[in-house]
DRENMARDO-895721 format. One record per atom (N, C-alpha, C): x, z, y; residue in one letter; atom name; residue number from 0. Coordinates in nm, 4 decimals. Layout:
% residues N
(rec (X,Z,Y),A,CA,NUM)
...
//
This chain:
% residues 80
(rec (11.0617,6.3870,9.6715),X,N,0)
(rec (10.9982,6.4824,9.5843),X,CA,0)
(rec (11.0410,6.6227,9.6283),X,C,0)
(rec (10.9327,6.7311,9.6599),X,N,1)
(rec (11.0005,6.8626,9.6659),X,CA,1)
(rec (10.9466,6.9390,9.5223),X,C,1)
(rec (11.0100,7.0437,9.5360),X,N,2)
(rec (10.9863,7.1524,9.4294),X,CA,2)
(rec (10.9841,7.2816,9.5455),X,C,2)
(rec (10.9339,7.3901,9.4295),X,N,3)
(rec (10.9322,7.5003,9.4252),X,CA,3)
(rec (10.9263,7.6275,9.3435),X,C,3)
(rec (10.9783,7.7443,9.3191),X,N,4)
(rec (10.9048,7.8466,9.2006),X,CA,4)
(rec (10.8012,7.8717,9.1788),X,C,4)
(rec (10.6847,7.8493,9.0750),X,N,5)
(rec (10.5996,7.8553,9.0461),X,CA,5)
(rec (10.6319,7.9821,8.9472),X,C,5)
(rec (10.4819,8.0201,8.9034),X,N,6)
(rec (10.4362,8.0914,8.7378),X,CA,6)
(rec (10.3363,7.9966,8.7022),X,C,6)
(rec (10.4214,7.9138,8.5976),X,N,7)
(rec (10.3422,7.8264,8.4879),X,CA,7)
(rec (10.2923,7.8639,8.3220),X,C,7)
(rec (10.1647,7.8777,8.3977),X,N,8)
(rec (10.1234,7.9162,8.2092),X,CA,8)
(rec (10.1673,7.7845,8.0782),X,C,8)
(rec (10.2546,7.9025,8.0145),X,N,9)
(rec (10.3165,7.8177,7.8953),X,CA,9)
(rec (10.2808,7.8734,7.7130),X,C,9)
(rec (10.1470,7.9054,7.7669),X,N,10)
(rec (10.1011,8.0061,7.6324),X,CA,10)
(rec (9.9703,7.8818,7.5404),X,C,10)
(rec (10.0241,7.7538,7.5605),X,N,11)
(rec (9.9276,7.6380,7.4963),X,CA,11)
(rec (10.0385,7.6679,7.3098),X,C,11)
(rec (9.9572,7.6811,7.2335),X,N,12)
(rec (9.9491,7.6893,7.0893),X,CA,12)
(rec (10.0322,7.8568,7.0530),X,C,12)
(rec (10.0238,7.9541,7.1339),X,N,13)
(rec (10.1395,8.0362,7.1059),X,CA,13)
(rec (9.9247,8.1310,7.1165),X,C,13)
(rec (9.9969,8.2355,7.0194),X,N,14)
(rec (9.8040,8.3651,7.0249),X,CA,14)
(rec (9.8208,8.4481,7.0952),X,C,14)
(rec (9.9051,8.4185,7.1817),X,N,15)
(rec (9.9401,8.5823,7.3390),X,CA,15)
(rec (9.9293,8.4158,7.4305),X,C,15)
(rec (9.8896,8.4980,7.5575),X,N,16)
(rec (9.9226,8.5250,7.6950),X,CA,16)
(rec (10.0982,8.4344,7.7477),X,C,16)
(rec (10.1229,8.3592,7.7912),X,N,17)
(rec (10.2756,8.3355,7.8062),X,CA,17)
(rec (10.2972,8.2602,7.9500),X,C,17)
(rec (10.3137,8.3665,8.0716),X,N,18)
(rec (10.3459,8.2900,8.2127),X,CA,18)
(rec (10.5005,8.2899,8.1777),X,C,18)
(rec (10.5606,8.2113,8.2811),X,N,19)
(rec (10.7309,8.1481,8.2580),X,CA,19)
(rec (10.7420,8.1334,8.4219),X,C,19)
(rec (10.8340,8.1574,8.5268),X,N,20)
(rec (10.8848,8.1043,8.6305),X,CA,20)
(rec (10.9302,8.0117,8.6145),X,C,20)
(rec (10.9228,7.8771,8.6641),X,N,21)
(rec (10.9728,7.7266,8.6706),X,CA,21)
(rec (10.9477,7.6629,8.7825),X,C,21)
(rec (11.0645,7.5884,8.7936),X,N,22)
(rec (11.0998,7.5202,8.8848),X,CA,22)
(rec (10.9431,7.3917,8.8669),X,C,22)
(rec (10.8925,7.3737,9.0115),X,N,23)
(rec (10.7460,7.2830,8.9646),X,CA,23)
(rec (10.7744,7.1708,9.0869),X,C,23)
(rec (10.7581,7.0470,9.0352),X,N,24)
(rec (10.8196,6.9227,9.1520),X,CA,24)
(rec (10.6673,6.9039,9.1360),X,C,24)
(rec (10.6687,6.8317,9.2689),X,N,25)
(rec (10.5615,6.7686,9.3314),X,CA,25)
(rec (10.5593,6.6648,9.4082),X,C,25)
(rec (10.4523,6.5580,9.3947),X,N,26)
(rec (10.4612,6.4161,9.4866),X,CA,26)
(rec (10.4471,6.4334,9.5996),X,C,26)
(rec (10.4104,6.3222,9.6544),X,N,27)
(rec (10.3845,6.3188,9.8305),X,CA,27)
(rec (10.2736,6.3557,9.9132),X,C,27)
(rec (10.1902,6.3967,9.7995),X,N,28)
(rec (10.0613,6.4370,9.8360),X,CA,28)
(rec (10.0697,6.5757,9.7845),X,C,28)
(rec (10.1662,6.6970,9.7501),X,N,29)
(rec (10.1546,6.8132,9.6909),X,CA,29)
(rec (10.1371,6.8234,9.5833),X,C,29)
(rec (10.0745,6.6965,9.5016),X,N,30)
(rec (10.0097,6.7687,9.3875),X,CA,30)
(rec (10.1646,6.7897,9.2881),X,C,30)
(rec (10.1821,6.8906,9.2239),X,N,31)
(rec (10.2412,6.9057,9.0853),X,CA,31)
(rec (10.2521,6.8008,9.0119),X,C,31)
(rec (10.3578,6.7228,8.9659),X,N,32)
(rec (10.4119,6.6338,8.8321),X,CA,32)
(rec (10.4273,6.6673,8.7471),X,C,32)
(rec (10.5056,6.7998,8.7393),X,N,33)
(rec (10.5755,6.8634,8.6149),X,CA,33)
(rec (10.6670,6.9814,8.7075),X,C,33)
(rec (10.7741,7.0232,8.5436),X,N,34)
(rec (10.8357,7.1383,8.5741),X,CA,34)
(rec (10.9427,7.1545,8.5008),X,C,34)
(rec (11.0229,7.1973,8.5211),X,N,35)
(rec (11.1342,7.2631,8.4405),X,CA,35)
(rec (11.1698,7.3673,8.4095),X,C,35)
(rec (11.2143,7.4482,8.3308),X,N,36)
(rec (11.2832,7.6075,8.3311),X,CA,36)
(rec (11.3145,7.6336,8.4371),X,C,36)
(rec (11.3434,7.7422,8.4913),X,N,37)
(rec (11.4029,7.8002,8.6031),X,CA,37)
(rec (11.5400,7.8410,8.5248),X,C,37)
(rec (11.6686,7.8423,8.5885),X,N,38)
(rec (11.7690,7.9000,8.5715),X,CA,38)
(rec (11.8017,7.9755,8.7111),X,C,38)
(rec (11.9239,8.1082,8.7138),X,N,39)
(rec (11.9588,8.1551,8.8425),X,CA,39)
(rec (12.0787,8.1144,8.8131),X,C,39)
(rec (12.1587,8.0634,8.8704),X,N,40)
(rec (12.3086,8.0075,8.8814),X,CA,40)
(rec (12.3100,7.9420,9.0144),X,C,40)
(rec (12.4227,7.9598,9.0667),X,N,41)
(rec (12.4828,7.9338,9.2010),X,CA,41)
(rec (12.6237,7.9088,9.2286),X,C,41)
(rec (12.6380,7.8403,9.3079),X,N,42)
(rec (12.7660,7.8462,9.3956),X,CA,42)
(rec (12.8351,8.0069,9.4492),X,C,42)
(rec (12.7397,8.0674,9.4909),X,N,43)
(rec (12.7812,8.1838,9.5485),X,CA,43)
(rec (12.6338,8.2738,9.4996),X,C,43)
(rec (12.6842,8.4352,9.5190),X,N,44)
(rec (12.5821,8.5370,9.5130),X,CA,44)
(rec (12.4678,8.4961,9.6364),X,C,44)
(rec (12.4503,8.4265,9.7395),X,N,45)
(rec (12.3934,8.4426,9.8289),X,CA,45)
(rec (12.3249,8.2976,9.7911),X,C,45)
(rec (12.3315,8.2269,9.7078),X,N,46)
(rec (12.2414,8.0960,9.6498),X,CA,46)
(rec (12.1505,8.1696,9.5537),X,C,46)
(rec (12.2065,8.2370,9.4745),X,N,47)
(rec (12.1608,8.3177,9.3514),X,CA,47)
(rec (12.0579,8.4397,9.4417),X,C,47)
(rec (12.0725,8.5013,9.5385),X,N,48)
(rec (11.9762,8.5625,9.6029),X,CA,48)
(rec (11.8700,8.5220,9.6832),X,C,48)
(rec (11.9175,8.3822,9.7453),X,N,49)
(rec (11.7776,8.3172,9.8281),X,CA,49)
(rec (11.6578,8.2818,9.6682),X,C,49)
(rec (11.7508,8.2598,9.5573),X,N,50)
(rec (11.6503,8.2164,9.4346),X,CA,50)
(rec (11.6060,8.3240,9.4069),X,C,50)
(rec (11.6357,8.4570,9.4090),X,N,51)
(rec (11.5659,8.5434,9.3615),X,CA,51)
(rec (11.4593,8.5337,9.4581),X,C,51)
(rec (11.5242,8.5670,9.5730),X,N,52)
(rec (11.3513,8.5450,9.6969),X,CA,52)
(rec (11.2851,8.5046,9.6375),X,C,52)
(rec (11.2712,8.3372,9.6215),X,N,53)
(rec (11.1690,8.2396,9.5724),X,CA,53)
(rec (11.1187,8.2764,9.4434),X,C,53)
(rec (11.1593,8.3343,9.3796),X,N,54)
(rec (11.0826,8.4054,9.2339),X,CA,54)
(rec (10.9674,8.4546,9.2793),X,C,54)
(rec (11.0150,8.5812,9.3487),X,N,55)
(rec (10.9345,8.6653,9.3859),X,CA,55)
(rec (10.8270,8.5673,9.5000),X,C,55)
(rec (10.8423,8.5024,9.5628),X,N,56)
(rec (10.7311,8.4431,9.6444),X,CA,56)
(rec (10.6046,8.3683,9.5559),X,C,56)
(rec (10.6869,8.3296,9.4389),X,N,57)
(rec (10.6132,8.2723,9.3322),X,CA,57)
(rec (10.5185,8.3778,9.2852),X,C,57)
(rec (10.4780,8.5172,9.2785),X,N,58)
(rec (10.4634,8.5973,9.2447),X,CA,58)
(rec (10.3077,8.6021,9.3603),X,C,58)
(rec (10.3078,8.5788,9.4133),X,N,59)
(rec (10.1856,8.5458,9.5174),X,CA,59)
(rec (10.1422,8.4422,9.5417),X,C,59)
(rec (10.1731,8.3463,9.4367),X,N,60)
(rec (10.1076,8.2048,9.4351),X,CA,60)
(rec (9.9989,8.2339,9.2685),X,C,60)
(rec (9.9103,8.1561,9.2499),X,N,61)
(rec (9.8246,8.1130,9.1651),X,CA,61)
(rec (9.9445,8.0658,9.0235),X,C,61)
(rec (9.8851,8.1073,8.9238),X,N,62)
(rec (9.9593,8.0859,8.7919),X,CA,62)
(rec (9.9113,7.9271,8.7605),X,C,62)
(rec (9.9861,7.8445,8.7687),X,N,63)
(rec (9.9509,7.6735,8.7543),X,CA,63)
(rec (9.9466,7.6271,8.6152),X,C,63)
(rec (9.8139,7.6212,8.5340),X,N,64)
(rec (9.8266,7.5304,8.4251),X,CA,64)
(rec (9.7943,7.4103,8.3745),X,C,64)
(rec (9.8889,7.3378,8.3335),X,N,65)
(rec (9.9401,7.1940,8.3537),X,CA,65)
(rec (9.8186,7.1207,8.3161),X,C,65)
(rec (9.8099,7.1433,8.1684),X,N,66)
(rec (9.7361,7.0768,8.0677),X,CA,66)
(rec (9.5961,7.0813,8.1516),X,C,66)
(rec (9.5538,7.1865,8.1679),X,N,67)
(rec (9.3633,7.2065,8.2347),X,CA,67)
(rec (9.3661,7.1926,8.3485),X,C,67)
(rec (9.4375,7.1848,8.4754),X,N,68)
(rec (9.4765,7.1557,8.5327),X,CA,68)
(rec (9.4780,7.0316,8.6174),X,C,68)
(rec (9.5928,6.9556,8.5346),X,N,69)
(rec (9.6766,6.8347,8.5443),X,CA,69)
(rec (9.6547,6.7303,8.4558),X,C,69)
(rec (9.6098,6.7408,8.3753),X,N,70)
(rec (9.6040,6.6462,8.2168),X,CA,70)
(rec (9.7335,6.6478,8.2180),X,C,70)
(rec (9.7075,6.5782,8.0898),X,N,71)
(rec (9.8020,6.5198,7.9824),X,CA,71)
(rec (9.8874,6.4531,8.0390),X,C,71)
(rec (9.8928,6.3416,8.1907),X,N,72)
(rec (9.9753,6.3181,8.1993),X,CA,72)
(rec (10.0970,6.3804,8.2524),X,C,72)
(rec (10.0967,6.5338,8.3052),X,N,73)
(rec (10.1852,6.5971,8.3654),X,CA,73)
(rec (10.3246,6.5940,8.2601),X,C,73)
(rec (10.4272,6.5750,8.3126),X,N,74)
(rec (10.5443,6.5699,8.1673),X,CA,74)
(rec (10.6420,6.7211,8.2372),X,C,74)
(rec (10.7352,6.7090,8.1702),X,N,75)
(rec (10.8520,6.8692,8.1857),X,CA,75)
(rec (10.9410,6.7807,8.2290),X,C,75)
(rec (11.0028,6.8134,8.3501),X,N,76)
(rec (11.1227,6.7365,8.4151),X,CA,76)
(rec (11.2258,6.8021,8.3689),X,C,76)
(rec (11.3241,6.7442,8.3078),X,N,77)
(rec (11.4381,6.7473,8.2737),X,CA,77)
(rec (11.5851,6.7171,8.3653),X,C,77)
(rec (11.6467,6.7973,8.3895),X,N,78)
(rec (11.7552,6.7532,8.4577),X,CA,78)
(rec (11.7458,6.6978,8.5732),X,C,78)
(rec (11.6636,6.7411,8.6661),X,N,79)
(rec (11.6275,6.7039,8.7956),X,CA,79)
(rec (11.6278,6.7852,8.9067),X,C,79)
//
């Protein structure tokens, strides 16, 4: 399974607008499974800075939403 930083629209039942950076795993064929929060925490400042990179690369990708998207079966990976 790989992942990457995405912007996942997380604005399903909320009356604004709500993108989120998250961590987004994907099968063997690319497609998206799910996602998790993003946290920045590291071993060192220089783990914590390659993640900032990847934020920002996320930032030039397409905003991914799950539900219209993905259906229903997409779930939120937890602890992975």
């Amino acid at each position: 399974m790989t992942w990457n930083l995405r912007l996942v629209d997380r604005s399903e039942g909320l009356d604004e607008p709500y993108i989120e950076i998250c961590e987004v795993f994907y099968d063997q064929l690319g497609k998206p499974l799910g996602y998790t929060n993003a946290t920045m925490g590291g071993e060192s400042r220089e783990e914590i800075k390659q993640y900032l990179f990847w934020a920002l690369e996320a930032l030039d990708k397409p905003v991914i939403k799950f539900k219209e998207d993905h259906g229903d079966h997409s779930k939120t990976h937890q602890g992975e």
